[in-house]
mmCIF file of the N, C-alpha and C atoms, coordinates in Angstrom:
data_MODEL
# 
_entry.id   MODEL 
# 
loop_
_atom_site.group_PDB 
_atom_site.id 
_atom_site.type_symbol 
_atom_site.label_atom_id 
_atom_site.label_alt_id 
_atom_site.label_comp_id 
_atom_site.label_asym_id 
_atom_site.label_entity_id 
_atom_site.label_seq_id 
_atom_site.pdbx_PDB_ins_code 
_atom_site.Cartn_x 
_atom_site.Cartn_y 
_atom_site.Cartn_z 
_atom_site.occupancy 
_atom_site.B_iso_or_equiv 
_atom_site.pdbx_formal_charge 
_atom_site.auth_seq_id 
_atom_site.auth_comp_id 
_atom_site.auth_asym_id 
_atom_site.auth_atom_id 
_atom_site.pdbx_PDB_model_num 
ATOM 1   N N  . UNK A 1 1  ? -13.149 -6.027  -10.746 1.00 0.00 ? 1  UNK A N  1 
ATOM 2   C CA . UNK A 1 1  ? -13.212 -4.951  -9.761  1.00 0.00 ? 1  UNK A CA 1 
ATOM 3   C C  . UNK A 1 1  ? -14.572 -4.253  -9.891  1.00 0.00 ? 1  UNK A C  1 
ATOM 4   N N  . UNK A 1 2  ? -15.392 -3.899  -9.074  1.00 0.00 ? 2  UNK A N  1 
ATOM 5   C CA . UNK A 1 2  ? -16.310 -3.404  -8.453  1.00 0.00 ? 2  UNK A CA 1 
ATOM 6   C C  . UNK A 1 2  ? -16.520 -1.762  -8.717  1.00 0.00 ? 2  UNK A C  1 
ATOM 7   N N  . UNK A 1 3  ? -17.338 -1.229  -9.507  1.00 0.00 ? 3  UNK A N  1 
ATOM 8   C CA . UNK A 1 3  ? -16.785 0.249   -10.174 1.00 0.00 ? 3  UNK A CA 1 
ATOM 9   C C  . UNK A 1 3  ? -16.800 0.684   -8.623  1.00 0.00 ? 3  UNK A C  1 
ATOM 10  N N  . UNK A 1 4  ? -17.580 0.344   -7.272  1.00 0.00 ? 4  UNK A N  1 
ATOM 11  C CA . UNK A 1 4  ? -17.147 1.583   -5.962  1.00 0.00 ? 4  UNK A CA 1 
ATOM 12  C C  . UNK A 1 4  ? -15.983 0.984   -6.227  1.00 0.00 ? 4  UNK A C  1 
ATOM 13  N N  . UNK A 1 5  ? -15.349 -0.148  -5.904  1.00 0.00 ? 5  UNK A N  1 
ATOM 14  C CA . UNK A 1 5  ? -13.902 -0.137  -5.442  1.00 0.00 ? 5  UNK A CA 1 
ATOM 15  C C  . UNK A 1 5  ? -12.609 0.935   -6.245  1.00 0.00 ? 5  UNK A C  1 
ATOM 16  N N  . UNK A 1 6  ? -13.567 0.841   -7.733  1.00 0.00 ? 6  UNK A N  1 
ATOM 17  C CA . UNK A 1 6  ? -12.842 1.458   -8.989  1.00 0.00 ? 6  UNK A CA 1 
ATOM 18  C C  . UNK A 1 6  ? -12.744 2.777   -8.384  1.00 0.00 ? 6  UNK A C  1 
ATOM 19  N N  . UNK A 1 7  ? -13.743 3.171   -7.952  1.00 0.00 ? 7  UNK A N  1 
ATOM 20  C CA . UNK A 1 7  ? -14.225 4.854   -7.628  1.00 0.00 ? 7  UNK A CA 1 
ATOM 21  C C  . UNK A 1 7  ? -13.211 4.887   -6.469  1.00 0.00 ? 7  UNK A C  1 
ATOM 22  N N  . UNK A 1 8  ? -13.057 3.856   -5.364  1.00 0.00 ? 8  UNK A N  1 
ATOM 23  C CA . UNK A 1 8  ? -12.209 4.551   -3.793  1.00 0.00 ? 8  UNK A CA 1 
ATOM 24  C C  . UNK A 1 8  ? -11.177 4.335   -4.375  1.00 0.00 ? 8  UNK A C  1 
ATOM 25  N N  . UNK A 1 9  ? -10.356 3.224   -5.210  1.00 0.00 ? 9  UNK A N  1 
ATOM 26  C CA . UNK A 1 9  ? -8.856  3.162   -5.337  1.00 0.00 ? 9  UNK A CA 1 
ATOM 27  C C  . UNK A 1 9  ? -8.757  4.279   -6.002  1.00 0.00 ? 9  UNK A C  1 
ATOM 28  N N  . UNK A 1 10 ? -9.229  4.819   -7.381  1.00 0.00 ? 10 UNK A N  1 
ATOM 29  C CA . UNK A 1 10 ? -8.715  5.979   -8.021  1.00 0.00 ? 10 UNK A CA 1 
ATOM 30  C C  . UNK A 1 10 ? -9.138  7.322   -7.173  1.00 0.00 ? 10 UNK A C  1 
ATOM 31  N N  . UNK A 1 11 ? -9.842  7.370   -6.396  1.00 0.00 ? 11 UNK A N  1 
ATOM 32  C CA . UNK A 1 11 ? -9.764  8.675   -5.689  1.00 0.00 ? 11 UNK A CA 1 
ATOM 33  C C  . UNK A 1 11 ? -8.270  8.721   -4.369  1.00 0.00 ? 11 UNK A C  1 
ATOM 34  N N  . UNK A 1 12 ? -8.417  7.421   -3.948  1.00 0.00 ? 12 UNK A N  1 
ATOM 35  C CA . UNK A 1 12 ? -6.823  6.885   -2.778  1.00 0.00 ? 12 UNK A CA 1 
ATOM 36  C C  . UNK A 1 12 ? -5.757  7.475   -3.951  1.00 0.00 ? 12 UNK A C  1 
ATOM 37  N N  . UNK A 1 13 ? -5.732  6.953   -4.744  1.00 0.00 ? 13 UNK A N  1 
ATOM 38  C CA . UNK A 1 13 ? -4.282  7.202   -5.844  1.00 0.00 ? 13 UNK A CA 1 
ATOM 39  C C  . UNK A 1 13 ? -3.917  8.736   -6.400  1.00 0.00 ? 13 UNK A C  1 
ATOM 40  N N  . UNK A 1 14 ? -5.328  9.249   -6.236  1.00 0.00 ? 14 UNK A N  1 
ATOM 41  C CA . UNK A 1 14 ? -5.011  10.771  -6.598  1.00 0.00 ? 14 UNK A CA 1 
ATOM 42  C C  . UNK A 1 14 ? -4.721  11.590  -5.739  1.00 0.00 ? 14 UNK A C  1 
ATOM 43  N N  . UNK A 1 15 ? -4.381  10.912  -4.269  1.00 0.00 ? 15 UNK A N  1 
ATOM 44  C CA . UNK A 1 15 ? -3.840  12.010  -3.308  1.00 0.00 ? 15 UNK A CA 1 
ATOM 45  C C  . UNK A 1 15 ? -2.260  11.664  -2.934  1.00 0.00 ? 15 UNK A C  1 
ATOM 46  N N  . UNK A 1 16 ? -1.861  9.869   -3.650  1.00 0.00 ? 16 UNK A N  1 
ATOM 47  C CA . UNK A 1 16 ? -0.549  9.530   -3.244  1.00 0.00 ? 16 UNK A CA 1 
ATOM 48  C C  . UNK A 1 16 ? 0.726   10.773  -4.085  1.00 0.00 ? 16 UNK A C  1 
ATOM 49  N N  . UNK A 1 17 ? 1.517   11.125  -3.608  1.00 0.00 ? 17 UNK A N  1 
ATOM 50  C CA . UNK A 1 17 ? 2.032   11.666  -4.007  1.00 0.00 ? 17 UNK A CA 1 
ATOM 51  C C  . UNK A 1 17 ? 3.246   11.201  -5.302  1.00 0.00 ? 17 UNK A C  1 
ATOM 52  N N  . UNK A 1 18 ? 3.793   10.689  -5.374  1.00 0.00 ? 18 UNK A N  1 
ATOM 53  C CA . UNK A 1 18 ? 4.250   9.341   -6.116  1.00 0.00 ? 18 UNK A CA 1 
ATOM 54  C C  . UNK A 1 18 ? 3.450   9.260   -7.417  1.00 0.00 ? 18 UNK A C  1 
ATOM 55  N N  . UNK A 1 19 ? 2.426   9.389   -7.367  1.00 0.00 ? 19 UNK A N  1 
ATOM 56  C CA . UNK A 1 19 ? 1.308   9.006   -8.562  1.00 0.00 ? 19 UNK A CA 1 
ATOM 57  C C  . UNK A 1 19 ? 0.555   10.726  -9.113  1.00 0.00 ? 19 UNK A C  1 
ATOM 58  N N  . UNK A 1 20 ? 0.898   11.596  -8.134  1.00 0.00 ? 20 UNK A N  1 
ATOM 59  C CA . UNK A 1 20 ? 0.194   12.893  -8.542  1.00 0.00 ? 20 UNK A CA 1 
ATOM 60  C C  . UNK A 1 20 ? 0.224   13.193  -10.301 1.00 0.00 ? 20 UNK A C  1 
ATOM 61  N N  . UNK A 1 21 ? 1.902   12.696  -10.768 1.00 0.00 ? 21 UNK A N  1 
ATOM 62  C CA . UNK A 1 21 ? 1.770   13.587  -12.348 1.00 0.00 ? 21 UNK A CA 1 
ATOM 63  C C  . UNK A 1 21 ? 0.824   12.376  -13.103 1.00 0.00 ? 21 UNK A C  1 
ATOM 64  N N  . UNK A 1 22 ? 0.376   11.140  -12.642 1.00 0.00 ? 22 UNK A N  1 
ATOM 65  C CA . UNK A 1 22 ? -0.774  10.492  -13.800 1.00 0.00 ? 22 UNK A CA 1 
ATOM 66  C C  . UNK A 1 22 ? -1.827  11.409  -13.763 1.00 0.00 ? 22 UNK A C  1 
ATOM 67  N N  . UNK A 1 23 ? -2.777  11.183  -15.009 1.00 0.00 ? 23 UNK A N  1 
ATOM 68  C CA . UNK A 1 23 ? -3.898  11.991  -15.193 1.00 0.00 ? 23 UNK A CA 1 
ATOM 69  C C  . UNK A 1 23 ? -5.034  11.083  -14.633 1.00 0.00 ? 23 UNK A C  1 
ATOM 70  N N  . UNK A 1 24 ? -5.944  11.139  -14.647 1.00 0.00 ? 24 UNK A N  1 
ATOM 71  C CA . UNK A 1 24 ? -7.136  10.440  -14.588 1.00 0.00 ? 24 UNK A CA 1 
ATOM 72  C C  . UNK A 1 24 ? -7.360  9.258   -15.199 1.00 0.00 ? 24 UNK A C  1 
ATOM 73  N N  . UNK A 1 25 ? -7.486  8.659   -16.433 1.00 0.00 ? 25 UNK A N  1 
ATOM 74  C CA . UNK A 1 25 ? -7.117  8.070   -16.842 1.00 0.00 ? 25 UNK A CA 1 
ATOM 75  C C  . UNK A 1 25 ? -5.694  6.585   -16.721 1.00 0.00 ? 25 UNK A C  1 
ATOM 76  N N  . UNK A 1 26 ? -4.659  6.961   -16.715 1.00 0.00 ? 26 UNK A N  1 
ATOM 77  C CA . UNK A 1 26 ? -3.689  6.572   -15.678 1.00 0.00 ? 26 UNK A CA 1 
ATOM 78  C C  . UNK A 1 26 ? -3.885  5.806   -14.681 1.00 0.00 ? 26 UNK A C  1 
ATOM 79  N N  . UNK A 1 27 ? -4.694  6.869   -13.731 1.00 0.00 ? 27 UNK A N  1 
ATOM 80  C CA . UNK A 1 27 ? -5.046  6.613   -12.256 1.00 0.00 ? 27 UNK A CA 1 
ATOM 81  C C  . UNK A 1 27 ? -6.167  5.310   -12.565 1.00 0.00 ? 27 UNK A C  1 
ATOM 82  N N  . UNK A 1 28 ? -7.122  5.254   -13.295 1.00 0.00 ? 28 UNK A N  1 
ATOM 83  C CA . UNK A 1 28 ? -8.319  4.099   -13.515 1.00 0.00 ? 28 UNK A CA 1 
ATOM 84  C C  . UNK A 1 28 ? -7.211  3.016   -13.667 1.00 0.00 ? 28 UNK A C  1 
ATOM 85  N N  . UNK A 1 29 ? -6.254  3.220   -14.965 1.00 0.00 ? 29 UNK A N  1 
ATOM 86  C CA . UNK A 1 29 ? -5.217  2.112   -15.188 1.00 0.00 ? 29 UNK A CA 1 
ATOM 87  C C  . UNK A 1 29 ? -5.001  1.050   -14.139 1.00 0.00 ? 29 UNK A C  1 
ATOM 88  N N  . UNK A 1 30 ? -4.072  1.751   -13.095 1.00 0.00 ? 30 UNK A N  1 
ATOM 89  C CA . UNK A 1 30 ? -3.326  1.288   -12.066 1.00 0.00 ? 30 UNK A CA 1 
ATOM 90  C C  . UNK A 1 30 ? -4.509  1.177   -10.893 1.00 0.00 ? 30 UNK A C  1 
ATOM 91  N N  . UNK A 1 31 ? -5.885  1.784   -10.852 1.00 0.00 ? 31 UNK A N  1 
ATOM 92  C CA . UNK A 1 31 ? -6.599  1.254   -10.048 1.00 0.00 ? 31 UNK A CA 1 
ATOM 93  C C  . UNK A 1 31 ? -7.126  -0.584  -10.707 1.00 0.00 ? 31 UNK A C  1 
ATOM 94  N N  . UNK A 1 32 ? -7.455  -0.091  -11.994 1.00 0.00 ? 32 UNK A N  1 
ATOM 95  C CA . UNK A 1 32 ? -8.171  -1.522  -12.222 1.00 0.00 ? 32 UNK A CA 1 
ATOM 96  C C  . UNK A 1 32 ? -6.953  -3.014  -12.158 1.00 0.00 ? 32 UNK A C  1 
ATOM 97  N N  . UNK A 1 33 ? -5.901  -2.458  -11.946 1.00 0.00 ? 33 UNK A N  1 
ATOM 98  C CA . UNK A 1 33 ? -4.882  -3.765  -11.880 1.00 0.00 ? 33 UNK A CA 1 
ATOM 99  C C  . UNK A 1 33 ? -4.470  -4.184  -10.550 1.00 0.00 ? 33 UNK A C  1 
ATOM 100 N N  . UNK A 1 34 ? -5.138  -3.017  -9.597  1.00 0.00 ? 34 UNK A N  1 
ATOM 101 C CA . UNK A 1 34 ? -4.691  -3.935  -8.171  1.00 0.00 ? 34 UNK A CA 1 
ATOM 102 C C  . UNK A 1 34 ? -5.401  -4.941  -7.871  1.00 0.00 ? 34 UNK A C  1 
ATOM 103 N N  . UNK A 1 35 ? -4.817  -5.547  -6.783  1.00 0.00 ? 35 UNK A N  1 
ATOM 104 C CA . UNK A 1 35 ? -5.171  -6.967  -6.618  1.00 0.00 ? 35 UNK A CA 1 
ATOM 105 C C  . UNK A 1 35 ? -5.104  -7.205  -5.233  1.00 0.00 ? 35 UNK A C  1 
ATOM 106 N N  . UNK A 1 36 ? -6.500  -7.290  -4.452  1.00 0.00 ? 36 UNK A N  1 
ATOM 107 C CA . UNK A 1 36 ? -6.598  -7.369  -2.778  1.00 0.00 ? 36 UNK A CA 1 
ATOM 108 C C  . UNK A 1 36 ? -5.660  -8.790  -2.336  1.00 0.00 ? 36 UNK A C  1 
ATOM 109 N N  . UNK A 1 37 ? -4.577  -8.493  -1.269  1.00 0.00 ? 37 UNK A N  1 
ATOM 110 C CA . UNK A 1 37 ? -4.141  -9.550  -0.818  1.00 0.00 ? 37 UNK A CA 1 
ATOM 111 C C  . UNK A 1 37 ? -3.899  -9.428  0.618   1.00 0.00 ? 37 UNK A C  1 
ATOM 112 N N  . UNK A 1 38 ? -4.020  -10.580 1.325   1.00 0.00 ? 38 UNK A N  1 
ATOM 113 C CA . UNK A 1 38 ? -4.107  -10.747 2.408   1.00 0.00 ? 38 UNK A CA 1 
ATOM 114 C C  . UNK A 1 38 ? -2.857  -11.489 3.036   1.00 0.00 ? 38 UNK A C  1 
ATOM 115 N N  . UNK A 1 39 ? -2.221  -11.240 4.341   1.00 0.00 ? 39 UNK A N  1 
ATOM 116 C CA . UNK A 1 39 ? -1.006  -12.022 4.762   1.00 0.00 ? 39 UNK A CA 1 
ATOM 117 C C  . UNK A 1 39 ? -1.434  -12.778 6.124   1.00 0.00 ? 39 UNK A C  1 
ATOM 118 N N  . UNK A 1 40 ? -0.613  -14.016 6.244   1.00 0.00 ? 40 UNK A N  1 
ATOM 119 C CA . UNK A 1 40 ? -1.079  -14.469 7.570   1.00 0.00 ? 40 UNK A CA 1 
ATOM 120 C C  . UNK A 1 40 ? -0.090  -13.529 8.415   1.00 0.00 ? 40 UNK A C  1 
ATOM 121 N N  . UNK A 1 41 ? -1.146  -14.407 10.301  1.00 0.00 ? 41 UNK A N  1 
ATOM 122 C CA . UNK A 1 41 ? -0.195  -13.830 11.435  1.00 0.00 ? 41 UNK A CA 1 
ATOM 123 C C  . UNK A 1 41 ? 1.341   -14.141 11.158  1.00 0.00 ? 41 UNK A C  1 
ATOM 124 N N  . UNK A 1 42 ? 2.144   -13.131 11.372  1.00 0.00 ? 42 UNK A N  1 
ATOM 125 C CA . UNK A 1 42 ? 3.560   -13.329 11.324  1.00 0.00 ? 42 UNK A CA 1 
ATOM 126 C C  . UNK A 1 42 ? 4.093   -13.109 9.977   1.00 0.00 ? 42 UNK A C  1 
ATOM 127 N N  . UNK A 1 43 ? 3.724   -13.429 8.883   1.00 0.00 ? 43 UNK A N  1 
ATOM 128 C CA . UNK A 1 43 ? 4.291   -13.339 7.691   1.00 0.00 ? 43 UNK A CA 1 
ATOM 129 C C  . UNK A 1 43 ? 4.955   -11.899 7.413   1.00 0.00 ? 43 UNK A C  1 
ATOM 130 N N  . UNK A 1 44 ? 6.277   -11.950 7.464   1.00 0.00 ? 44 UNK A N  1 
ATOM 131 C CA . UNK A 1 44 ? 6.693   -11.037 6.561   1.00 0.00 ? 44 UNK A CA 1 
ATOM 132 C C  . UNK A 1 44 ? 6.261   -10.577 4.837   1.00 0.00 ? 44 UNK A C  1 
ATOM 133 N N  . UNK A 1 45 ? 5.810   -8.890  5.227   1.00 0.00 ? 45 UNK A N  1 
ATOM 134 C CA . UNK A 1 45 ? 5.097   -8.290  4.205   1.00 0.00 ? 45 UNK A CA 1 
ATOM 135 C C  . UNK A 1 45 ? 7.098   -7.883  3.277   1.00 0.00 ? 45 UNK A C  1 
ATOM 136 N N  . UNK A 1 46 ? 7.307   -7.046  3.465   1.00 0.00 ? 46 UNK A N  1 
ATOM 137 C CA . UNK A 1 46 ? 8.470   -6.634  3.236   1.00 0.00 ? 46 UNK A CA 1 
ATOM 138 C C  . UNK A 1 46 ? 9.151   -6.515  4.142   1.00 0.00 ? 46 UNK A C  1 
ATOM 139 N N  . UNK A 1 47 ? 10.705  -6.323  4.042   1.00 0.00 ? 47 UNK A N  1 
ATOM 140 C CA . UNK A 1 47 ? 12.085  -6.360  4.859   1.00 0.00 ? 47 UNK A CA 1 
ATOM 141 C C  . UNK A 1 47 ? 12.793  -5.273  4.130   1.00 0.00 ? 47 UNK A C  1 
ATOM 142 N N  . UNK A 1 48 ? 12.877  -3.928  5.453   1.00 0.00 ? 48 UNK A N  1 
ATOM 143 C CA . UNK A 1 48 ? 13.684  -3.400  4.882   1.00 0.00 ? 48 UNK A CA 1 
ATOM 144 C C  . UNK A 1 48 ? 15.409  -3.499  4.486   1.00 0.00 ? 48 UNK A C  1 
ATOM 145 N N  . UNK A 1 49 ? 15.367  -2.665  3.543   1.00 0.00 ? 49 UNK A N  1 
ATOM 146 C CA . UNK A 1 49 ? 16.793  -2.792  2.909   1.00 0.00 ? 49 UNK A CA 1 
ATOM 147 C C  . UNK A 1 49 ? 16.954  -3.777  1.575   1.00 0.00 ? 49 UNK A C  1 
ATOM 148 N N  . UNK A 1 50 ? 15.924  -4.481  1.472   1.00 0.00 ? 50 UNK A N  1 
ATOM 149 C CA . UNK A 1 50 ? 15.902  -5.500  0.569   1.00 0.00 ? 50 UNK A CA 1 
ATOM 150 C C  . UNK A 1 50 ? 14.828  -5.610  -0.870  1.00 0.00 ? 50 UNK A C  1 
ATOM 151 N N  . UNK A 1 51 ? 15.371  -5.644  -1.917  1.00 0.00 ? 51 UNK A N  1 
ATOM 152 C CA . UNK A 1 51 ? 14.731  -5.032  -3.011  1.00 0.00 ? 51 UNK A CA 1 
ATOM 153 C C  . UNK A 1 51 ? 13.044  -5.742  -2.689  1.00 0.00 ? 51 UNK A C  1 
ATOM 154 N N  . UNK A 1 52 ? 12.440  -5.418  -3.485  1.00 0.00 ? 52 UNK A N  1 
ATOM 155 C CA . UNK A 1 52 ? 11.136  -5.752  -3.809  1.00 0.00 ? 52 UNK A CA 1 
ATOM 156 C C  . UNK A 1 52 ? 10.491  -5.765  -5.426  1.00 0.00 ? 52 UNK A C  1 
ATOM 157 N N  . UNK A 1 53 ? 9.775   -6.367  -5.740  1.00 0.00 ? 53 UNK A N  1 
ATOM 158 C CA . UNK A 1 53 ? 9.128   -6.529  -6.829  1.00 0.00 ? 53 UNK A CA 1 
ATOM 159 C C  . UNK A 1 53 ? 7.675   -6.144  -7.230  1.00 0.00 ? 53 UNK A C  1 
ATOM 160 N N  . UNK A 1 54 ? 7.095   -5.602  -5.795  1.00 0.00 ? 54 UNK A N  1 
ATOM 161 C CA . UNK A 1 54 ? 5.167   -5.383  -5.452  1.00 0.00 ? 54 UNK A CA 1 
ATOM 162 C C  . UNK A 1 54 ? 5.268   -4.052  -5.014  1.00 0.00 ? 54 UNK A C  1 
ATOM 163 N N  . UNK A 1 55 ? 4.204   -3.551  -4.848  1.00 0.00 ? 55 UNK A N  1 
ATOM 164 C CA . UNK A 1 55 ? 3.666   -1.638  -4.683  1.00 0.00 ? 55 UNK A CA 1 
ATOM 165 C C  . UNK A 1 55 ? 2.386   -2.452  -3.627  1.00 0.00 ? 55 UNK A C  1 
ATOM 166 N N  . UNK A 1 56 ? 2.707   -2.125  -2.765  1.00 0.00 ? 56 UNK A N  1 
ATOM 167 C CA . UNK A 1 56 ? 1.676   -2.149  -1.720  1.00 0.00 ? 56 UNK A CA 1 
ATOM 168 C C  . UNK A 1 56 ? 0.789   -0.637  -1.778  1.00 0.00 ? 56 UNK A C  1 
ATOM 169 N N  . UNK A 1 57 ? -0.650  -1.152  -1.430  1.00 0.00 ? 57 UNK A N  1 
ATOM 170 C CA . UNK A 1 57 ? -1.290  0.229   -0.654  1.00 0.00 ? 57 UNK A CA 1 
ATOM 171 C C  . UNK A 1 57 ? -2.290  -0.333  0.463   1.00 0.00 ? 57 UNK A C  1 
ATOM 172 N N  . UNK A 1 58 ? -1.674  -0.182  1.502   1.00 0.00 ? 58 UNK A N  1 
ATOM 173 C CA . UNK A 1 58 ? -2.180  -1.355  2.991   1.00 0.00 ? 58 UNK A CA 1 
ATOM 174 C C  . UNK A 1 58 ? -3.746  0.213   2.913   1.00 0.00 ? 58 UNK A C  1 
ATOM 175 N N  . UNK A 1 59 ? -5.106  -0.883  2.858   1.00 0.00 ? 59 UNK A N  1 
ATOM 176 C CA . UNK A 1 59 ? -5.703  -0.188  3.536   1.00 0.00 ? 59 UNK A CA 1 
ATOM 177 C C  . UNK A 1 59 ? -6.731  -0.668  4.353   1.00 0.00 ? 59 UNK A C  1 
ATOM 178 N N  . UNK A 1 60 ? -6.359  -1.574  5.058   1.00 0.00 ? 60 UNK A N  1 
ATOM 179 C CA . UNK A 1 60 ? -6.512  -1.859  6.594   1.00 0.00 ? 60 UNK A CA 1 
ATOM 180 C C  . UNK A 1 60 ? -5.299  -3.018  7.356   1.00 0.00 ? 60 UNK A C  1 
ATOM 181 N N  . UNK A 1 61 ? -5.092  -2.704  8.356   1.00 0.00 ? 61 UNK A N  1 
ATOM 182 C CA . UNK A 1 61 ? -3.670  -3.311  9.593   1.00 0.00 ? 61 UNK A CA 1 
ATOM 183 C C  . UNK A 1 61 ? -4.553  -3.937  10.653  1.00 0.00 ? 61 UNK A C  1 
ATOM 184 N N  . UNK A 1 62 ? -4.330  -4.789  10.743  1.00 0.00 ? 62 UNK A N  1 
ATOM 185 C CA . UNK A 1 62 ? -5.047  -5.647  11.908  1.00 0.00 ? 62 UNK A CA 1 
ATOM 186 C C  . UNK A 1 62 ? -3.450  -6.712  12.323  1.00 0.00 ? 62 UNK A C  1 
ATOM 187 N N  . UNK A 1 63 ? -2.468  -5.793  12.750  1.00 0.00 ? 63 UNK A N  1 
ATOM 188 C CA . UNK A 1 63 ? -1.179  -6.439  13.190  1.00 0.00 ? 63 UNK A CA 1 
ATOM 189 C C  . UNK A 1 63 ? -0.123  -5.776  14.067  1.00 0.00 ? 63 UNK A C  1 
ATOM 190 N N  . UNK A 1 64 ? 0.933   -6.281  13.770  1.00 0.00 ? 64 UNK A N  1 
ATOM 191 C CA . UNK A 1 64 ? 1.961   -4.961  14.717  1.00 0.00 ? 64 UNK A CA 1 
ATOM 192 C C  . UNK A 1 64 ? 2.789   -4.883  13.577  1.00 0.00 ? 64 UNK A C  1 
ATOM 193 N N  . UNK A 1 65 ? 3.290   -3.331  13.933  1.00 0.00 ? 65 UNK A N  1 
ATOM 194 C CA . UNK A 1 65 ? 4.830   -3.368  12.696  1.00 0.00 ? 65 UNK A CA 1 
ATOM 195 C C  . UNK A 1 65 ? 5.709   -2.907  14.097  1.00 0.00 ? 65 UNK A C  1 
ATOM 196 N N  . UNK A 1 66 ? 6.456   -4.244  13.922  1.00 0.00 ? 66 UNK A N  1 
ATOM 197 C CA . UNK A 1 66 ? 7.856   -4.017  14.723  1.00 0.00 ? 66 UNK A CA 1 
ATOM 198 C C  . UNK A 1 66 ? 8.344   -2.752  14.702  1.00 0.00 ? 66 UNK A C  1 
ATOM 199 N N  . UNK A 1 67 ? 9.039   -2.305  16.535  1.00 0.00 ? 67 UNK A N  1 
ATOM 200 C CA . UNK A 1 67 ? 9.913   -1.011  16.458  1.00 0.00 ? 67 UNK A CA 1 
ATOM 201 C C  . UNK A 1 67 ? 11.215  -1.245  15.259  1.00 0.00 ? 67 UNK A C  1 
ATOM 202 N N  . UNK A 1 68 ? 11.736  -0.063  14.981  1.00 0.00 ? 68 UNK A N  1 
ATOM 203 C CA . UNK A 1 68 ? 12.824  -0.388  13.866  1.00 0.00 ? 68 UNK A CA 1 
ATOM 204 C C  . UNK A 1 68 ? 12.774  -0.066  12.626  1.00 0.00 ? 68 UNK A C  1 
ATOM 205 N N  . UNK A 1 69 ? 11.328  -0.442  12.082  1.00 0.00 ? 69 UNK A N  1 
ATOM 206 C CA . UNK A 1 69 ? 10.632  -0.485  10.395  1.00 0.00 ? 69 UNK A CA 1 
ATOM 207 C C  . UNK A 1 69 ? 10.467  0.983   10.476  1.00 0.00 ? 69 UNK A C  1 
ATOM 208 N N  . UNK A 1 70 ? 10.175  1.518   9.260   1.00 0.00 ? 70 UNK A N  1 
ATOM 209 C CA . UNK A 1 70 ? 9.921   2.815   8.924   1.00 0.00 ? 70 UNK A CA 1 
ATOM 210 C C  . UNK A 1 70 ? 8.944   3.407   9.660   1.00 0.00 ? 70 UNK A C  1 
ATOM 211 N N  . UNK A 1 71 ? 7.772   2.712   9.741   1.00 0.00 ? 71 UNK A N  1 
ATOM 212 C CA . UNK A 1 71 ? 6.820   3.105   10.444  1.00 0.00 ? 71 UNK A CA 1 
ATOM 213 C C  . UNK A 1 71 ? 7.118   3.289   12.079  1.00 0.00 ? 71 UNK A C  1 
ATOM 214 N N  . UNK A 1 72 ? 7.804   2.833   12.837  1.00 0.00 ? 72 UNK A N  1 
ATOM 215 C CA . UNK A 1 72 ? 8.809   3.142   14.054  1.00 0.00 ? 72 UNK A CA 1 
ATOM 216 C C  . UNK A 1 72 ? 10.063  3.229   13.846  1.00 0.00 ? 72 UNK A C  1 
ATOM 217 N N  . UNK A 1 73 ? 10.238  4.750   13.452  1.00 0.00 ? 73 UNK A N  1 
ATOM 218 C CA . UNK A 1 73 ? 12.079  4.672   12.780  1.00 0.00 ? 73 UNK A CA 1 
ATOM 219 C C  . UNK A 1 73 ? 12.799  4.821   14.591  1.00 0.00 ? 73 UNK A C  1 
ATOM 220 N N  . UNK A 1 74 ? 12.038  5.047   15.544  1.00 0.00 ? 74 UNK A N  1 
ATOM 221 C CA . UNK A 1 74 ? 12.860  4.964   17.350  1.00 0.00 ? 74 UNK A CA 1 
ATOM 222 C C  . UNK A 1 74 ? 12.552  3.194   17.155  1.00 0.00 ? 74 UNK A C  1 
ATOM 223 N N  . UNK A 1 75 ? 14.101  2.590   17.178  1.00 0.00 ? 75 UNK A N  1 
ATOM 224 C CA . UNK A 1 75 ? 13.844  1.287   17.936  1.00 0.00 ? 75 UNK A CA 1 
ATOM 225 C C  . UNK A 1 75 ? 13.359  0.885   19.481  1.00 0.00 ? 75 UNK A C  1 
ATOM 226 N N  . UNK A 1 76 ? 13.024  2.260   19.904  1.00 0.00 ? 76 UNK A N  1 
ATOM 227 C CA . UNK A 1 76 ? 12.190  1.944   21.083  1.00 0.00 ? 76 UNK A CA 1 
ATOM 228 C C  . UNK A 1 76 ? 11.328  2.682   21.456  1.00 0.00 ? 76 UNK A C  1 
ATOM 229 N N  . UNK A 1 77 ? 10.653  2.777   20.035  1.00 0.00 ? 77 UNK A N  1 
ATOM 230 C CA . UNK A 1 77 ? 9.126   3.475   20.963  1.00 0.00 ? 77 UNK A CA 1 
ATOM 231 C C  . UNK A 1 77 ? 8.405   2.023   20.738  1.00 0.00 ? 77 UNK A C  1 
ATOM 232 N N  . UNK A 1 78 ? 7.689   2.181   21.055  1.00 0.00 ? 78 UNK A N  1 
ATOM 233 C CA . UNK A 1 78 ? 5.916   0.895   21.806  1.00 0.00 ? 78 UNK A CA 1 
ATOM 234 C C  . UNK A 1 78 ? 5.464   0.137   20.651  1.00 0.00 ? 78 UNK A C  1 
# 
């Protein structure tokens, strides 16, 4: 990892709320262990209702998230 990348993930992580009580330290931790991944068109990222094993932090969307998902909790907005 790239100390900027080091520098934007641990500054991203110190505003998630979820992560607020790590210290600084901590925060470098869990920055230096992420791991950029990419999904194809269509691939299901996660399904809600259904456990998971990964901590996403999407920071860029170049897709749709279906009405329904959290991110459109109206199954019919756009």
């Amino acid at each position: 990892i790239t100390l900027r990348k080091r520098k934007m993930y641990e500054e991203f992580l110190s505003k998630v709320s979820i992560l607020e009580s790590l210290d600084k330290w901590e925060r470098l931790t869990v920055a230096d262990a992420l791991e950029p991944v990419q999904f194809e068109d269509g691939e299901k990222i996660v399904v809600q209702g259904e456990p998971g094993d990964d901590f996403f932090i999407i920071t860029e969307v170049r897709g749709h998230v279906p009405p329904g998902t959290s991110a459109h909790p109206n199954p019919h907005a756009p």
